[in-house]
N, C-alpha and C positions, 0 to 999 in steps of 0.2 A: 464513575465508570472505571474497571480495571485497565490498567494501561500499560502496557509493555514495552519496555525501553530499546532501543536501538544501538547495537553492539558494531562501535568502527571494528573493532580486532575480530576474530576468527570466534570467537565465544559467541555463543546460542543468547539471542537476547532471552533472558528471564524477564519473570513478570514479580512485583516484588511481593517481599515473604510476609507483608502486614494485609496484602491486598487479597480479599476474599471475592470468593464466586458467587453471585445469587442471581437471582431467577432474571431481575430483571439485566443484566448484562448480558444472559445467553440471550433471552428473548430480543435483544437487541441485534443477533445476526452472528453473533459468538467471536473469535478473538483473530487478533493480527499477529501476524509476525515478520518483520524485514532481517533478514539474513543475508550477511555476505556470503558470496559465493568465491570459495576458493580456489586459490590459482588466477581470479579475473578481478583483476583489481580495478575499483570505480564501478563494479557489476553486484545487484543486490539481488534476492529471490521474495517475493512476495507472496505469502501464504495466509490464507484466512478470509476473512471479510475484512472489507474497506468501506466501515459504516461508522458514523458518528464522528467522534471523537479521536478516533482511530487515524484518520487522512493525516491526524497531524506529525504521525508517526513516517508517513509516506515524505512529507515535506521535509521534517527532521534531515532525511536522509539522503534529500538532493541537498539541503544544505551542504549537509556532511560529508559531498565529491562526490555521493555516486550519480554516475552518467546513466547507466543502464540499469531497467529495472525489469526482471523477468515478472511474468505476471500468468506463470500457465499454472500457477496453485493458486490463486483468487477465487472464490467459492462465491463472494456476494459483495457485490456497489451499493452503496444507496447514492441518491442524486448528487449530494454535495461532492462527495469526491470523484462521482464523475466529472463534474465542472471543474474541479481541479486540476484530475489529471489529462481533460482536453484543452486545459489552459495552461499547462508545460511547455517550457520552449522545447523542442524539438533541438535545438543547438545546444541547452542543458541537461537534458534527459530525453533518452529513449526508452519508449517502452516498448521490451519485447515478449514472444509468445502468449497474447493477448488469446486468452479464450474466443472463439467467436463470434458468441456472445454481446461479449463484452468491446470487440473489435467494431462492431454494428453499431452499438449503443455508444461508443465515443465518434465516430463519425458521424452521427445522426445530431450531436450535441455538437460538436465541431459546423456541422454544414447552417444550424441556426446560430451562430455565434455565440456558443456557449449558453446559451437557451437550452 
């Protein structure tokens, strides 16, 4: 799976220049991308799908200090990283501008205990 790296500085995470596009990667819900957001530092924008392989880019990135993760450019969940990101501490990360969506479907996964 193509995979896109996660930029602490101000630079546009790139995807690498060996890493090619085929069917079955789009087919998979198409690509990630976590950006810091400028001027807010510990605050990251979330853009893409958050399928596969992909979450591991989301977790990267709480590693790596950010508190805040905007999420109003998220286009598609699959299950796993839903469970993931309704199993965030809240005291380590906040997710904010949560599609509606998608706000629905972490509370319904939160109220069965991450079920």
């Amino acid at each position: 799976m193509t995979k896109l790296r996660w930029c602490s500085s101000g630079a546009t995470p790139q995807r690498p220049k060996s890493a090619g596009l085929d069917s079955k990667t789009e087919g998979r819900g198409g690509h990630l991308m976590i950006s810091p957001i400028p001027g807010a530092p510990g605050r990251a924008q979330v853009i893409g799908s958050l399928t596969g392989d992909s979450v591991q880019l989301l977790l990267d990135a709480v590693r790596g200090g950010v508190a805040e993760l905007d999420l109003s450019e998220v286009n598609q969940v699959d299950h796993h990283a839903l469970r993931v990101m309704a199993m965030l501490s809240p005291q380590r990360c906040t997710l904010l501008n949560c599609p509606r969506w998608l706000e629905l479907w972490l509370a319904r996964i939160r109220a069965n205990g991450g079920d």
